[in-house]
N, C-alpha and C positions, 0 to 999 in steps of 0.2 A: 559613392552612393551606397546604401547601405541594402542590402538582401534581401528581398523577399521571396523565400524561399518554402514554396508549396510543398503539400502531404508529399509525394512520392519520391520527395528528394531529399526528405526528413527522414522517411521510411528507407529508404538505399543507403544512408548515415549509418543510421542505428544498425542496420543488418551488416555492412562492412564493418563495423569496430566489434561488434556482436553483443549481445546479451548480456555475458559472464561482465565483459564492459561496462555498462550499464549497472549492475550487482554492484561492484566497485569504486563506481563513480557515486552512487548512493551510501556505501560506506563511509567515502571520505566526505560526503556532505553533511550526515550525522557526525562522525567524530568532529568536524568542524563546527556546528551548531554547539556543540555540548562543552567543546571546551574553548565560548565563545570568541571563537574568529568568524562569526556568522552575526551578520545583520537581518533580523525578519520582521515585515510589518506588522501590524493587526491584520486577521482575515477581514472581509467585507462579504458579507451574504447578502444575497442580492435574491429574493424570490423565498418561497415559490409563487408562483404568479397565478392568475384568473381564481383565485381565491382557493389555492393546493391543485387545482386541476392542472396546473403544467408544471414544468420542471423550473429548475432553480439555477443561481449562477455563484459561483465565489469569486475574488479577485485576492491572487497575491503575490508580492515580493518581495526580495530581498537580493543580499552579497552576500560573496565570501570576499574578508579583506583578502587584501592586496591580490586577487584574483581580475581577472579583462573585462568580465561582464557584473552591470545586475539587471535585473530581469524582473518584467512585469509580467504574470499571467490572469487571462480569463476562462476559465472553464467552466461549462456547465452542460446539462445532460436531466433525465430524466423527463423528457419532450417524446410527448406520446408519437409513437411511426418516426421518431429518427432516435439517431444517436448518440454522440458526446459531441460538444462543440468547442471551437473555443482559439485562443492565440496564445503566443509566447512573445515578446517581445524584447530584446536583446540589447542594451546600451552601455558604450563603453566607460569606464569607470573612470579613467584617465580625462579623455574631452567633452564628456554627456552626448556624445552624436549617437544616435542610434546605429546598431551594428548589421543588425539580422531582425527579420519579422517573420517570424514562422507562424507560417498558415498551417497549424498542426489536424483543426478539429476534435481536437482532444485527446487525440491518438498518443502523443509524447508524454501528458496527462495517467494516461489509461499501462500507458509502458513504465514510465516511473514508478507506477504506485506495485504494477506487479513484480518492479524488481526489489522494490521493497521489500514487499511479500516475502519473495525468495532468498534476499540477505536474511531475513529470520529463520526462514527455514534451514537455512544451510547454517548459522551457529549455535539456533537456540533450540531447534527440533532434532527430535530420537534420531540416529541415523537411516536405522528402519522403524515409522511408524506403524508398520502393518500394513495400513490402508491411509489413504490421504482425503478427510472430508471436507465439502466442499457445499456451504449454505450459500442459497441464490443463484439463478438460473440464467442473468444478466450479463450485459456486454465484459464488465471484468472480472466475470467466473473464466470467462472464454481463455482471458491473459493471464489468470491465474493458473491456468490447465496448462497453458505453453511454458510461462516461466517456471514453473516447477519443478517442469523434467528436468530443467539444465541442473539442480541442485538437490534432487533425492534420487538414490536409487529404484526408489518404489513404484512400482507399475499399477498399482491398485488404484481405486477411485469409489468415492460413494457421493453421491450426488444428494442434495434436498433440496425444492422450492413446495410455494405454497400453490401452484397450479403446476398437475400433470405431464400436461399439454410439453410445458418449459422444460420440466426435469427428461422427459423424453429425450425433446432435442438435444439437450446438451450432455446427453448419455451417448447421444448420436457424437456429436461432435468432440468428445473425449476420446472414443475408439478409434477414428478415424487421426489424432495425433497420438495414438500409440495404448491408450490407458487399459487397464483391465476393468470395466464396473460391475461393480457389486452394488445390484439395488439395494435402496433400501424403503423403509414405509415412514420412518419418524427420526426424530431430531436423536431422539433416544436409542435409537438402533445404529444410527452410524457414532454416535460416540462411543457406545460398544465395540465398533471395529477401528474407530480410527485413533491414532495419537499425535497426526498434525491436522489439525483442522482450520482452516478457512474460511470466513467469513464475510462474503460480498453483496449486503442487502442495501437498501436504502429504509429499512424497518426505523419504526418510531418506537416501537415496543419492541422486550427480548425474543430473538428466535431461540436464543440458546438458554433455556432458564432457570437451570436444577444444574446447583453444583455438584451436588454428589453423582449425577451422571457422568461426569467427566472422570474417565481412567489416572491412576496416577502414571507421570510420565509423559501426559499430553502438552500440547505445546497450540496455544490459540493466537490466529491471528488474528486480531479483530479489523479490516480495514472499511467497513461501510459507515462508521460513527465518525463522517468527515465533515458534518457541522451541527448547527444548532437544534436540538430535539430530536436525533437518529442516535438509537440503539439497539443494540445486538445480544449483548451478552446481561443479563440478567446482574443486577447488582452484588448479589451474592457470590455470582462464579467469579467476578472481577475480585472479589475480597478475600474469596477462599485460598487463591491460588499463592503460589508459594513466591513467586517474582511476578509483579508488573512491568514490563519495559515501554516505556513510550517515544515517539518521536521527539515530543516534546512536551516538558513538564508542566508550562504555562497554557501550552496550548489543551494538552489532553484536561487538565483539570478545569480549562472554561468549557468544552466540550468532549465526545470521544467518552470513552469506558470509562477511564477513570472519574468522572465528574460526578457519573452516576453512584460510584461506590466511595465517594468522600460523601455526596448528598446525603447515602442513608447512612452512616455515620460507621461502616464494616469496614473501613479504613479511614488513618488519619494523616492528615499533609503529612508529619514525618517520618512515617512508616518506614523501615531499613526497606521493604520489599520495595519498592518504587524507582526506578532506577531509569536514566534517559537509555536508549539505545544505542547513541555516540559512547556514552562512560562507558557501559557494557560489553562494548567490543573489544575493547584494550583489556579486560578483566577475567581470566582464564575462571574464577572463580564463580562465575557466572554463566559463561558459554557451557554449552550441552556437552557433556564426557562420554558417555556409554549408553549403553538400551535400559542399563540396570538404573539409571538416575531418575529418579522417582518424582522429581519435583512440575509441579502443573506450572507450567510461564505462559502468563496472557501478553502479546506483544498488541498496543494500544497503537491503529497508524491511522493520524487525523490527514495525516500530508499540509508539509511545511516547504516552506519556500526554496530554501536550498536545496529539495529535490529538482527543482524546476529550472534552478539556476544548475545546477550537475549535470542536468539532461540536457538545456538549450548549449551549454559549452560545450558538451560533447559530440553535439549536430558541427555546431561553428568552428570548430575545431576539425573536425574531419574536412568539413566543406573547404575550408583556409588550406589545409594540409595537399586536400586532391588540386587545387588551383594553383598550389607553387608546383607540386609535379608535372602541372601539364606546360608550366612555361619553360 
């Protein structure tokens, strides 16, 4: 019979193998996509629904060859008074019988994309960026404040949202997981201090929009342009910057940063700067050296399947592992 296996049993997975885990597990899922041992379907967008008044849903899946699973996900989120939603669904590649059905709510969704996050930071960002900025006041700012710690030294934090109220709380809730914040009033003052920056909106239009604000040396992660018509960074700071790295080359250029800065024509498909995130990490010539490297890298993360399949293997995997021990 195959598992289904609720939030808190997913959430006791993930914290036994740990985070850094998790980091790893999204490495080798990128370097597998890129140097195609990865199957990924087309996304499906599904919403937003009551005519943009509610939130919206994506479905996607895929494998890694000769890997146990592949894996269906649906998530979705942006549902006024709740949260993230959503399943993973688990089937073995060998007999097609389903394996595991994680009742996640989003949450494995919401943890993947921050370890994402944090693979970036930890090979493409300054060692010390000064300060760590951080656009959006929302449920995955939250995961991006936790996973961060594990991979910068930096204690600093500058917060931005477009209501108060948000940037508040989550000023609140940064202190209380360790952070130092340094307010700020504009988009342009925390690029001033920061040189790893963060970006978690669901915006349709740039919150980040003047490239020449952006310090040299900074390192952006774009992760809210995760479907059809959300973006963040301004078409110009996507073009100006010295390396794009994306999830995925097909996916980022049908949506995602990159789509936006081939549309207005300040880069072109064969640009040398473009480069997937899987090639990238085998490539010393690219990963971040010193404070002294000068170069702006925008990382582009739409989130692609074999995140999803990394993370539900790594629940199924532990889960499988704790049940031979206890026999």
């Amino acid at each position: 019979m195959p598992q289904v296996v609720p939030l808190a049993t997913i959430q006791e997975a993930v914290t036994a193998e740990g985070f850094s885990a998790l980091v790893d597990a999204m490495a080798a899922a990128f370097t597998a996509y890129s140097a195609g041992k990865a199957v990924v379907c087309p996304v499906q967008h599904l919403g937003p629904f009551r005519d943009g008044a509610s939130g919206d849903f994506c479905v996607k899946s895929g494998f890694v060859k000769g890997e146990a699973v592949f894996v269906v996900k649906i998530a979705g989120g942006g549902f006024k008074g709740h949260g993230s939603t959503g399943l993973m669904a688990a089937f073995s590649q060998t007999t097609g019988q389903l394996q595991g059905l994680l009742l996640d709510n989003g949450w494995l969704t919401d943890m993947r994309t921050a370890a994402a996050a944090a693979l970036c930071a930890r090979h493409f960002a300054p060692a010390d960026p000064g300060c760590v900025g951080i656009l959006g006041t929302g449920v995955q700012a939250r995961f991006q404040l936790r996973g961060l710690r594990t991979v910068t030294r930096c204690r600093k934090v500058c917060v931005w949202g477009r209501r108060p109220a948000e940037v508040t709380r989550l000023e609140g809730d940064a202190r209380k997981l360790g952070w130092q914040v340094e307010p700020v009033t504009s988009v342009a003052e925390l690029l001033a201090k920061c040189r790893l920056v963060v970006t978690v909106t669901s915006a349709t239009s740039p919150v980040l929009p003047d490239a020449r604000q952006v310090q040299p040396g900074t390192t952006i992660v774009a992760v809210g342009s995760d479907g059809i018509g959300k973006q963040e960074l301004a078409a110009e700071v996507t073009a100006a910057a010295d390396l794009v790295l994306c999830d995925s080359l097909e996916q980022c250029r049908a949506f995602g940063e990159l789509s936006f800065a081939l549309k207005s024509g300040g880069l072109s498909h064969t640009s040398p700067k473009i480069r997937e995130i899987g090639s990238a990490l085998g490539d010393n010539a690219v990963l971040r050296g010193t404070n002294e490297d000068t170069r702006v890298i925008v990382c582009d993360l739409t989130g692609i399947a074999v995140q999803d399949v990394a993370a539900a293997n790594l629940v199924i995997t532990h889960l499988a592992a704790t049940t031979v021990a206890k026999l």
